[in-house]
C-alpha positions in Angstrom: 83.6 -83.3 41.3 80.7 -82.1 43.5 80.4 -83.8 46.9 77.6 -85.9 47.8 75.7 -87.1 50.6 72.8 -89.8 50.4 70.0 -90.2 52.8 67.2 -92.8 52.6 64.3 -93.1 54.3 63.9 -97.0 54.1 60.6 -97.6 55.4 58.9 -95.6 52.8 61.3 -96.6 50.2 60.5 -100.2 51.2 56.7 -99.9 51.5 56.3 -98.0 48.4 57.7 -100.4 46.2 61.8 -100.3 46.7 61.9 -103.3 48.6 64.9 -105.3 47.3 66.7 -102.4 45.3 70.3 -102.6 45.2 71.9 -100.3 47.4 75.0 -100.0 45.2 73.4 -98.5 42.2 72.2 -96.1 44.6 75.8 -95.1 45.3 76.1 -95.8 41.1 73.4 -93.1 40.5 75.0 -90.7 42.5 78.4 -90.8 40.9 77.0 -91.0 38.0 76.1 -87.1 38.2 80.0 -86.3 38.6 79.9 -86.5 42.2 81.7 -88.5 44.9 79.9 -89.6 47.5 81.7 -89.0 51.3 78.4 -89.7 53.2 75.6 -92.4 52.8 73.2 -92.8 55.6 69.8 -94.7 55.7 67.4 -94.4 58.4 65.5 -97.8 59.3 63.2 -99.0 61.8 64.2 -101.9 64.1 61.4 -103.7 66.6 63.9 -105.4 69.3 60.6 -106.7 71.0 59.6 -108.3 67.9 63.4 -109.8 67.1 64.0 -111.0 70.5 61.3 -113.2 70.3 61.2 -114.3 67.2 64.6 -115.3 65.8 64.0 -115.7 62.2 62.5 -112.6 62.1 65.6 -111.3 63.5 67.8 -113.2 61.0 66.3 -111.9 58.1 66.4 -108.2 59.7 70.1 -108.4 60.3 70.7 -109.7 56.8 69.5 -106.8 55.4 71.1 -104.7 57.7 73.8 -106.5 56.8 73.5 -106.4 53.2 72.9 -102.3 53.6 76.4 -102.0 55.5 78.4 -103.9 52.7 77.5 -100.9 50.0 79.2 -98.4 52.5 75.9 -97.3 53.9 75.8 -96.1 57.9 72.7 -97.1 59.5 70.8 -94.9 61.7 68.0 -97.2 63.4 65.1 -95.7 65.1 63.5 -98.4 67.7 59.9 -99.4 67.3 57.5 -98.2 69.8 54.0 -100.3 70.6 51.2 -98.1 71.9 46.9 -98.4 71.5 45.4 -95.6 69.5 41.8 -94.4 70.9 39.9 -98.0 69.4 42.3 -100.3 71.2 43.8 -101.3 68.7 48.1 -101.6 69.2 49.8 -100.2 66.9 53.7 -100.2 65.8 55.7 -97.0 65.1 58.8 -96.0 64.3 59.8 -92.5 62.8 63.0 -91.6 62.2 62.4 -88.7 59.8 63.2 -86.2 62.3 66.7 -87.6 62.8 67.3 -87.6 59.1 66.3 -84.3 58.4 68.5 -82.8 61.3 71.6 -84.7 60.2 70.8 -83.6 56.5 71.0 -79.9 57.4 73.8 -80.6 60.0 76.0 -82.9 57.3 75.3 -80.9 54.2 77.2 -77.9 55.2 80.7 -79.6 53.8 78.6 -80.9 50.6 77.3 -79.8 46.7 75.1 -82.5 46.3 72.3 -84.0 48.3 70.1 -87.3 47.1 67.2 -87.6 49.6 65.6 -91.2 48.9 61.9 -90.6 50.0 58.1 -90.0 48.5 57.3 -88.1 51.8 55.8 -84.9 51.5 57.3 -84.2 54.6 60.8 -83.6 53.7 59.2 -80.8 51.4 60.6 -78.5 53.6 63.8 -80.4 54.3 64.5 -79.8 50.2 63.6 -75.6 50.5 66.1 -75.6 53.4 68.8 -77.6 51.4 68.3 -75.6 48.2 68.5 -72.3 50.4 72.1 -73.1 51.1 72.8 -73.5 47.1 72.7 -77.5 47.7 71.5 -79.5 44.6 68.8 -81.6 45.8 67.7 -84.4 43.7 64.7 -86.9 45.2 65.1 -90.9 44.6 61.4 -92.4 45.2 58.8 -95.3 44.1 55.5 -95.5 44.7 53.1 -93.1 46.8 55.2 -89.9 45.5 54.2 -86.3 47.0 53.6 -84.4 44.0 55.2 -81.3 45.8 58.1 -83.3 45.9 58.6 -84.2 42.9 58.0 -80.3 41.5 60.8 -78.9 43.9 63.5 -81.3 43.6 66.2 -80.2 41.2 65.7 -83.7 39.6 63.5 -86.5 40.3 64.3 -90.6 39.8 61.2 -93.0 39.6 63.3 -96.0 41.1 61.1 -98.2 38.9 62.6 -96.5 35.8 66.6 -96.9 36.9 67.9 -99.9 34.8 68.8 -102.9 37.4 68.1 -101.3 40.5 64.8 -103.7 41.4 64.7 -107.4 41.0 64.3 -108.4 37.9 61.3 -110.9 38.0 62.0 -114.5 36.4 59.8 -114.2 33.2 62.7 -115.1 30.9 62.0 -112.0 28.9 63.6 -108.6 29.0 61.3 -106.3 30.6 61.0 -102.6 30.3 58.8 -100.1 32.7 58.4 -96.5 31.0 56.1 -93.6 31.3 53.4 -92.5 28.6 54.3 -88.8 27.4 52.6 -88.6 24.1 49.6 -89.7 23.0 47.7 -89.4 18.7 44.2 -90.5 19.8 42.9 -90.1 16.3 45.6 -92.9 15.4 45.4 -95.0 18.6 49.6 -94.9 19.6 52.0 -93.3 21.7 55.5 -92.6 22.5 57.1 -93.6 25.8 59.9 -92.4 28.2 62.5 -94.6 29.4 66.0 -94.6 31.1 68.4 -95.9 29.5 71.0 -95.0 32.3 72.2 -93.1 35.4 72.9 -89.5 34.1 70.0 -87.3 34.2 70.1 -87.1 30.4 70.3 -90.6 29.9 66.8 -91.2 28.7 64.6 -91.8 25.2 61.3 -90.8 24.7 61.0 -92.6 20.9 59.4 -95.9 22.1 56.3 -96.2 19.9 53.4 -98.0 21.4 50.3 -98.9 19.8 46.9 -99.3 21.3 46.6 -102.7 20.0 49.8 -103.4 21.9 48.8 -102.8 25.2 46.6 -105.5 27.3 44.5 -105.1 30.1 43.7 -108.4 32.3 44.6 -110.2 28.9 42.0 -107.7 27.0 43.0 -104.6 24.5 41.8 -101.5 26.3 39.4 -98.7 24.5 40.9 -94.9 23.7 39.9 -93.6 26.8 41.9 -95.9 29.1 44.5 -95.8 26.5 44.7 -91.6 26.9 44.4 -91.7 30.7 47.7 -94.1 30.9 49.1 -91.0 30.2 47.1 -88.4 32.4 47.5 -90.5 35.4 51.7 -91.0 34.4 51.0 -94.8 34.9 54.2 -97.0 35.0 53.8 -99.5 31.6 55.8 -102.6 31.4 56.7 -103.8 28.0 59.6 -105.7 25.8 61.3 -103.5 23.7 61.9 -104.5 20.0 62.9 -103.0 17.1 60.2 -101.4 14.7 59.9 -99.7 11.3 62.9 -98.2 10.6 65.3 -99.6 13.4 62.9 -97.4 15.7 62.0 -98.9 19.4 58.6 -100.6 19.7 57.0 -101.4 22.8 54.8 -105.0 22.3 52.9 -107.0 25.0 52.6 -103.7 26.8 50.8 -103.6 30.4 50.1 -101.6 33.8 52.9 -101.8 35.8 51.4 -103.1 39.3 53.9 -102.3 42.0 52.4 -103.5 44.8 51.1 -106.9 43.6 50.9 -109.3 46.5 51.4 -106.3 48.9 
């Protein structure tokens, strides 16, 4: 069993479309990849000017912290600081990427495994440094994801893809997200990725999707839109039935918005 340590950075995880993911199936996903997990940290901002006056802001802060805590998670807070930047205006900041990037290297010494939960470019260098030591360094992020990143990691997981690990939205149908990787423009369909599970290999790349399946602000969309879904990697929601010969079909197929109402 390789072992693991697991460091999120939770205010870009949070900002970028992880807000609400369950912090167990973090821990899941890890073990998952024969590993055993002997440290968890995650790095998170806390304003005490902000929660000392204004207790149900501070109530819902410390339920989450809570809530982080109960899946074996140590917390390593960094403290908001206020300043004016050069129009005046005041600005809150709170970085703790430095911190998590020391105790990464410092930590990682007595481990095989290293999940770094971030879409910061930042920590490019953090996963070069890692890998140097002969550390496996996979990258859990959303939204907003450094393309650098994503190429050196050892593995990469879109948190939208991971089965259960967002709230599932009250639609009262079972929703899918994939990612285009195939499209026949000359027959208007493609095939999608999904994950089925935690392992690395625990994905399918046979959903069929038609052009006429997939809507637009209620509206079918033309060739070219339909192509570029897969160019730009776009996240499609869909349900999942079963097509011609007991293949997977993707119907009412749409853009996945992650940051709707953000």
């Amino acid at each position: 069993m390789l072992k693991a340590g697991i460091f999120l950075d939770m205010e870009n995880l949070g900002r970028n479309g992880g807000r609400g993911c369950r912090y167990g199936l973090i821990r899941e996903l890890v073990e998952a990849q024969s590993a055993v997990v002997l440290r968890a940290n995650a790095y998170l901002a806390i304003d005490l000017e902000r929660e000392e006056s204004d207790p149900p802001y501070r109530q819902g802060k410390e339920e989450h912290r809570v809530a982080v805590r109960r899946h074996g998670f140590h917390l390593v807070l960094k403290e908001a600081r206020r300043y004016r930047n050069d129009e005046g205006v005041e600005v809150v900041k709170a970085n703790a990427d430095l911190d998590l990037a020391v105790d990464a290297l410092l930590q990682a010494e007595n481990l095989d495994y290293i999940l770094l939960g971030t879409g910061d470019g930042d920590f490019l260098r953090l996963v070069r440094a890692l890998q140097g030591k002969g550390k496996r360094v996979d990258v859990l992020s959303f939204g907003n994801t450094s393309s650098e990143l994503r190429r050196e990691a050892d593995y990469h997981f879109s948190g939208f893809l991971i089965p259960g690990l967002l709230p599932i939205r009250d639609s009262g149908v079972a929703v899918r997200i994939g990612v285009m990787h195939y499209v026949d423009e000359a027959k208007g369909f493609g095939y999608l990725t999904v994950r089925e599970g935690l392992k690395v290999s625990e994905i399918r790349t046979d959903v069929f999707l038609h052009i006429n399946d997939f809507y637009e602000r209620g509206r079918q969309i033309d060739m070219t839109a339909f192509r570029n879904l897969k160019s730009r990697e776009a996240l499609i929601e869909f349900e999942m039935v079963e097509g011609r010969e007991g293949r997977p079909k993707a119907i009412r197929a749409q853009e996945f918005a992650w940051n709707r109402g953000s």
